[in-house]
Backbone as CSV, one residue per row, in Angstrom:
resi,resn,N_x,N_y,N_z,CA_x,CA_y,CA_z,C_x,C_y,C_z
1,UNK,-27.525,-36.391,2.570,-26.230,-35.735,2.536,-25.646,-35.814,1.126
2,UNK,-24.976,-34.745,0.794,-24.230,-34.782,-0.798,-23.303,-35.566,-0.819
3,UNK,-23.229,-36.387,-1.894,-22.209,-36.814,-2.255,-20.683,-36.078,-2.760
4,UNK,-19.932,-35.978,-2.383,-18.806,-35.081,-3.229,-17.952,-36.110,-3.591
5,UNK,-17.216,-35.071,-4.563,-16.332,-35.735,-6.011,-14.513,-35.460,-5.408
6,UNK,-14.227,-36.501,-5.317,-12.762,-35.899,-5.033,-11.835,-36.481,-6.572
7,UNK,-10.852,-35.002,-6.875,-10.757,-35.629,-8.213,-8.866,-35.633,-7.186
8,UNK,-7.788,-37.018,-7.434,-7.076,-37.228,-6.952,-5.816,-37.404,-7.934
9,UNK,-4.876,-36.038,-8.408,-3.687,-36.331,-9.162,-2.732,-36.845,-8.881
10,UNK,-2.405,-37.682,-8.962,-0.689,-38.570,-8.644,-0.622,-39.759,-9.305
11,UNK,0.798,-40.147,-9.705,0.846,-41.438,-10.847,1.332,-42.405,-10.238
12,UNK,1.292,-42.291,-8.559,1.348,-43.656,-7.892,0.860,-44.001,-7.457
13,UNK,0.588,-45.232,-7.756,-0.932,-46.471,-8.712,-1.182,-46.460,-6.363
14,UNK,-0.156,-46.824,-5.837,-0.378,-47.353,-4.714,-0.917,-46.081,-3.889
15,UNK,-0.244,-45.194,-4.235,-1.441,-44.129,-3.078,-2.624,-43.417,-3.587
16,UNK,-2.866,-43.686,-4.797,-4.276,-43.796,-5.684,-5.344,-44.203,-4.686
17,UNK,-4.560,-45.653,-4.505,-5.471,-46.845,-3.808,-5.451,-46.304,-2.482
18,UNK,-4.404,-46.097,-1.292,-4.250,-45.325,-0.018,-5.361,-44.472,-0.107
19,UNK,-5.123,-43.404,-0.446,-6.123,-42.145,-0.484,-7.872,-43.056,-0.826
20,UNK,-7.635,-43.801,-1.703,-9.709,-44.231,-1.929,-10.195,-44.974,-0.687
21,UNK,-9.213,-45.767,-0.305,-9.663,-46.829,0.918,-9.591,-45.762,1.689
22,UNK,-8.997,-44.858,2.385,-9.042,-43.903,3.757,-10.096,-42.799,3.595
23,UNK,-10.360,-42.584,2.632,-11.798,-41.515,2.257,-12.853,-42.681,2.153
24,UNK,-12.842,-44.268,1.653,-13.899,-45.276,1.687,-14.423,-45.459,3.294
25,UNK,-13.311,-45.552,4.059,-13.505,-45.507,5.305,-13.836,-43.980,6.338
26,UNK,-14.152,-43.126,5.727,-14.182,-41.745,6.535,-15.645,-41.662,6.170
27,UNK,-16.600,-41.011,7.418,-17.791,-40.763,7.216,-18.678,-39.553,6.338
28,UNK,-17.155,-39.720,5.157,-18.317,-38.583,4.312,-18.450,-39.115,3.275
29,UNK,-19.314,-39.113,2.381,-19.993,-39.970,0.990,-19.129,-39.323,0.308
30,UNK,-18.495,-39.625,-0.546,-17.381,-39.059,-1.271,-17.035,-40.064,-3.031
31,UNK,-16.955,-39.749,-3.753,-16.544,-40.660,-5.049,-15.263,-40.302,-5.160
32,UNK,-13.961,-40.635,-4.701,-12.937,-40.270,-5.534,-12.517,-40.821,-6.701
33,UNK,-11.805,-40.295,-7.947,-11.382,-40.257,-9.153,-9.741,-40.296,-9.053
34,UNK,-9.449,-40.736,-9.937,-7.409,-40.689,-9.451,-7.200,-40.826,-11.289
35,UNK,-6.273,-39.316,-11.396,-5.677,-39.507,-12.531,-4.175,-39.336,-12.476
36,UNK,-3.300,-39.704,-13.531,-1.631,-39.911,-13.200,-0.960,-39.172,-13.702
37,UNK,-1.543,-37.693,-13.927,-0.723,-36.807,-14.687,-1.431,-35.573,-14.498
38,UNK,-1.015,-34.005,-14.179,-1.544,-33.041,-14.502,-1.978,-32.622,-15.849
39,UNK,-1.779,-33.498,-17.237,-2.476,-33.587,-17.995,-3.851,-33.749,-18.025
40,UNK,-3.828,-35.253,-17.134,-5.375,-35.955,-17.255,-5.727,-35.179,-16.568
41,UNK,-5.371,-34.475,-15.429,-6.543,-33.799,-14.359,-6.759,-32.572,-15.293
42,UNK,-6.018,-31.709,-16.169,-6.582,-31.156,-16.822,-7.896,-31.508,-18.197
43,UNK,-7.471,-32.280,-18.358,-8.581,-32.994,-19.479,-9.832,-33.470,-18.400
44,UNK,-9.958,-33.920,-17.914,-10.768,-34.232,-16.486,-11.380,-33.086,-16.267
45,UNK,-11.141,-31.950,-15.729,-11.545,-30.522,-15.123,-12.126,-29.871,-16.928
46,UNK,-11.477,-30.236,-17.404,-12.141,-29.408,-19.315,-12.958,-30.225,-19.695
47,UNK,-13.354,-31.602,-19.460,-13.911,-32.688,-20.151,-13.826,-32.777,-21.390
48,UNK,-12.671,-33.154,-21.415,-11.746,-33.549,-22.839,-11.579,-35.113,-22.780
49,UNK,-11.752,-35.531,-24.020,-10.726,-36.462,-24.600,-11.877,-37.524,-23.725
50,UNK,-10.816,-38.665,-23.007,-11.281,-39.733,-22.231,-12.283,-39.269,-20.978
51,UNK,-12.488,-38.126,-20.938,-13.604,-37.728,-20.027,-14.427,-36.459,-20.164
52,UNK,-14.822,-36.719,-21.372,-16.356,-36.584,-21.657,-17.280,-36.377,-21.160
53,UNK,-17.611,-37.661,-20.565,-18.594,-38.156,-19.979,-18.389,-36.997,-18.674
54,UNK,-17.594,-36.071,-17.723,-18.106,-35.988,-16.447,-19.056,-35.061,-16.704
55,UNK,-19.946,-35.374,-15.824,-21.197,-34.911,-15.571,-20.908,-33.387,-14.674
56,UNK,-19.389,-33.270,-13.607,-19.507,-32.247,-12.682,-18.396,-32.197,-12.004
57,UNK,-17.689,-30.920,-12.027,-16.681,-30.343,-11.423,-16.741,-30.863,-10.182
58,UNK,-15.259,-31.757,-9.535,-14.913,-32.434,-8.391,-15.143,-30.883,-7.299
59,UNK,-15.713,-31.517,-6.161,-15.986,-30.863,-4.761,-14.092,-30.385,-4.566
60,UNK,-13.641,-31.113,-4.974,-12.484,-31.179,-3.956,-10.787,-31.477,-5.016
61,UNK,-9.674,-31.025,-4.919,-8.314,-31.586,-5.382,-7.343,-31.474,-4.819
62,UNK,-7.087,-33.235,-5.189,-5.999,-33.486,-4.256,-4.497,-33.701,-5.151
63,UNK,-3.217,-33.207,-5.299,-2.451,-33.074,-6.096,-1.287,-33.244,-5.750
64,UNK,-0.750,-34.069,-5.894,0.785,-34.348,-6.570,1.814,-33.325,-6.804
65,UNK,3.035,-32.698,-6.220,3.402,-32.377,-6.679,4.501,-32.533,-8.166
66,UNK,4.965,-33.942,-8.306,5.870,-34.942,-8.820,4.966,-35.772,-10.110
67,UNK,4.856,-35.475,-11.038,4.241,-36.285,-11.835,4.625,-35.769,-13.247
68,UNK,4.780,-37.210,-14.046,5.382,-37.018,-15.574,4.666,-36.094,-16.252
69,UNK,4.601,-35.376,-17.361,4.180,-34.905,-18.224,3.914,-33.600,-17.648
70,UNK,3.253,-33.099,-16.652,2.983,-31.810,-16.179,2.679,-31.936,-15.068
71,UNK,3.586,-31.266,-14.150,3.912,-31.178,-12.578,2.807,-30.338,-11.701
72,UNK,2.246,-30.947,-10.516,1.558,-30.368,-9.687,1.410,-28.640,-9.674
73,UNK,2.534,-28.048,-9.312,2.708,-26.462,-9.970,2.236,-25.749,-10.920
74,UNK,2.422,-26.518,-11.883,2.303,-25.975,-13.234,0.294,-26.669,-13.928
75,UNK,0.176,-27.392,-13.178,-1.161,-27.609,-12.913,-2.286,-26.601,-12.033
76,UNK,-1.481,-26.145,-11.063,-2.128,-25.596,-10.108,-2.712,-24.361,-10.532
77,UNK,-1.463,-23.546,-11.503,-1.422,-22.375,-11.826,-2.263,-22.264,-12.893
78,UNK,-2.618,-23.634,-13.622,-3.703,-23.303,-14.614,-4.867,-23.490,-14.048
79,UNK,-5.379,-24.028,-13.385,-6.677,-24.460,-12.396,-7.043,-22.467,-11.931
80,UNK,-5.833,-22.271,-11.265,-6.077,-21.072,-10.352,-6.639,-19.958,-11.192
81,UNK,-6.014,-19.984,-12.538,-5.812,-18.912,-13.592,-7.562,-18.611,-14.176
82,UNK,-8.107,-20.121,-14.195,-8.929,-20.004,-14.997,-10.452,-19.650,-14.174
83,UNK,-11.244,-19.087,-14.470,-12.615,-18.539,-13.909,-13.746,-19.551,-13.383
84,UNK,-13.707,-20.609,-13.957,-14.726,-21.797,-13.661,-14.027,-22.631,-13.146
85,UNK,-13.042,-22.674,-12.657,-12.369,-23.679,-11.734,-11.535,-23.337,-10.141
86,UNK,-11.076,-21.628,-10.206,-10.632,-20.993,-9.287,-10.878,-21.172,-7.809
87,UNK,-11.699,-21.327,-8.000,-12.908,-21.617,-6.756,-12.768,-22.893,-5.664
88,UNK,-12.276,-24.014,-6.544,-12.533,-25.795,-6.451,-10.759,-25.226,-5.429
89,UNK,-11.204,-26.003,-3.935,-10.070,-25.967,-2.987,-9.119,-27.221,-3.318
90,UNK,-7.760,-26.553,-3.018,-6.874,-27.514,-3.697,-5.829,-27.726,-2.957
91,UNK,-5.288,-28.923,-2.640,-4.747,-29.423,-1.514,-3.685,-30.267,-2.305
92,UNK,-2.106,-29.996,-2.021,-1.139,-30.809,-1.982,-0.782,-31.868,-1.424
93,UNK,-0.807,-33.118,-2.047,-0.228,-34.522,-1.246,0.816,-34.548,-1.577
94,UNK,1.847,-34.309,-1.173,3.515,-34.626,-2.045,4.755,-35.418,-0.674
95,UNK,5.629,-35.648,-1.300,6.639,-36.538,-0.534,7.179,-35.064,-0.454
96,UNK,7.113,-34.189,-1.024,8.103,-32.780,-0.862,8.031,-32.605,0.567
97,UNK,9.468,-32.476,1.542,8.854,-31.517,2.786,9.716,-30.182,2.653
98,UNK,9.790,-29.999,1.600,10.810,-28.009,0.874,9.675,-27.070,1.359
99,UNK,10.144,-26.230,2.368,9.436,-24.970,2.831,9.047,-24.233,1.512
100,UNK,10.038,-24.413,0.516,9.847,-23.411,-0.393,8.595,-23.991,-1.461
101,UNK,8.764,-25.596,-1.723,7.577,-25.924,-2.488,6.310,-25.420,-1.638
102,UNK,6.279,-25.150,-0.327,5.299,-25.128,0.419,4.657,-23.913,-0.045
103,UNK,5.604,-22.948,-0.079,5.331,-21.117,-0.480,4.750,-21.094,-1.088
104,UNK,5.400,-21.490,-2.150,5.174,-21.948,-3.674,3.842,-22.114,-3.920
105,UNK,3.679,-23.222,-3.161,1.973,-23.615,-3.678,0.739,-22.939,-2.953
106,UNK,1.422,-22.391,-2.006,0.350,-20.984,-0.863,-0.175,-19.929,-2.148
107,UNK,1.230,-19.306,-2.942,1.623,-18.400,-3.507,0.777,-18.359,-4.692
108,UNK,0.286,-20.097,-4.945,-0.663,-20.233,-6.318,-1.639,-20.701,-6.178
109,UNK,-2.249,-20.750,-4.950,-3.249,-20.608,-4.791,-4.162,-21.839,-3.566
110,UNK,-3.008,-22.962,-3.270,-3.023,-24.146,-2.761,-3.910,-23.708,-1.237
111,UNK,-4.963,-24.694,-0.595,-5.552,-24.371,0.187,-5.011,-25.206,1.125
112,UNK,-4.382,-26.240,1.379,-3.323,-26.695,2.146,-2.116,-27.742,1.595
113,UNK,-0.938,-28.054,2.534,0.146,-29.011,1.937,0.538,-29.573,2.645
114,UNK,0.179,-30.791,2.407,0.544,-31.734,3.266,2.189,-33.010,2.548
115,UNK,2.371,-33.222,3.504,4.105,-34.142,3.085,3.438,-35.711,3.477
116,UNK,3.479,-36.366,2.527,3.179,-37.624,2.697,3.977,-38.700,2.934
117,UNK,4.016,-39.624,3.820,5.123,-41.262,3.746,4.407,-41.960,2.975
118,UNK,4.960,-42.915,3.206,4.146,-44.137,2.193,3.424,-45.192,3.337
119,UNK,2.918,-44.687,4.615,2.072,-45.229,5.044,0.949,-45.021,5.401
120,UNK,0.094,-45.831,5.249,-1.216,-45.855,4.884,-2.287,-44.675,6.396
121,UNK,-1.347,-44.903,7.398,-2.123,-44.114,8.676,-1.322,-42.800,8.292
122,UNK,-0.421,-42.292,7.917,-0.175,-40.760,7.413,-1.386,-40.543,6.814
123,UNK,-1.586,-41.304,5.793,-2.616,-40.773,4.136,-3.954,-40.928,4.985
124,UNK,-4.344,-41.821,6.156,-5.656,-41.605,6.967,-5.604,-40.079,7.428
125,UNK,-4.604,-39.372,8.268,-4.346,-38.567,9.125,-4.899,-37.438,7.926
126,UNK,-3.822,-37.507,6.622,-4.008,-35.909,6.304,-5.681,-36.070,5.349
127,UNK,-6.404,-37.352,4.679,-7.425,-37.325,4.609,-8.418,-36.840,5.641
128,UNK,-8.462,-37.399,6.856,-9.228,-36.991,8.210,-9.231,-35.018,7.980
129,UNK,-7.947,-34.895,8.237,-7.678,-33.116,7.968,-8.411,-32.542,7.128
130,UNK,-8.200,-33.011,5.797,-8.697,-32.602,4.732,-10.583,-33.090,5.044
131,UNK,-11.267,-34.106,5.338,-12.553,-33.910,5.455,-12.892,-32.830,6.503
132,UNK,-12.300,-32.705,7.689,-12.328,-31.908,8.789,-12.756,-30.306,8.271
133,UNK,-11.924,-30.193,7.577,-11.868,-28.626,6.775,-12.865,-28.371,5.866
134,UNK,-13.446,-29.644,5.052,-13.923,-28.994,3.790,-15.234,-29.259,3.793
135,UNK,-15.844,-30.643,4.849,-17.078,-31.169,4.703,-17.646,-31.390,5.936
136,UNK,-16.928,-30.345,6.624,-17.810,-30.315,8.209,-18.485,-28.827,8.656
């Protein structure tokens, strides 16, 4: 079975960790990656700078809407824009529950959006969803 790459944007360190342990525990072979800025996930996806080294465009993104330097949105829309990345399904984790951020991210291209708590069986639930959809 393939291994897939989940590349995971959000700059909180604690659901970094949520999201790796609930995909560590789900029966699909999976590597996730966690960067803290729509910067890094852009440098990440270009292999720029501190990541170089990737060898291969993540299976999968999971995104933040809320993060310093360049916001989930404004991330999304460059991912979507560009020809070698358009493709890679992209999924909102955000504390947002705004119908309109919801549009919003339909509108740019988001393949689902999910509203997160800060407990650890939410972040199981919408992981479970998210393998359900993409690797079954």
């Amino acid at each position: 079975m393939k291994n897939f790459t989940i590349l995971f944007a959000d700059d909180d360190l604690d659901d970094q960790e949520l999201v790796s342990r609930a995909f560590a525990s789900s029966k699909v072979p999976v590597t996730v990656v966690s960067v803290g800025d729509g910067i890094q996930l852009l440098d990440y996806l270009y292999r720029r700078y501190n990541f170089r080294h990737v060898a291969k465009t993540p299976d999968l993104i999971l995104l933040d809407l809320n993060m310093p330097l360049m916001d989930g949105f404004e991330a999304l829309k460059i991912i979507k824009s560009n020809p070698q990345l358009k493709d890679i399904p992209v999924y909102i984790v955000t504390t947002s529950r705004q119908e309109s951020d919801k549009k919003i991210a339909a509108e740019l291209g988001a393949r689902g959006f999910y509203s997160k708590g800060s407990s650890s069986k939410q972040i199981q639930r919408i992981v479970k969803e998210v393998c359900l959809e993409c690797f079954t």
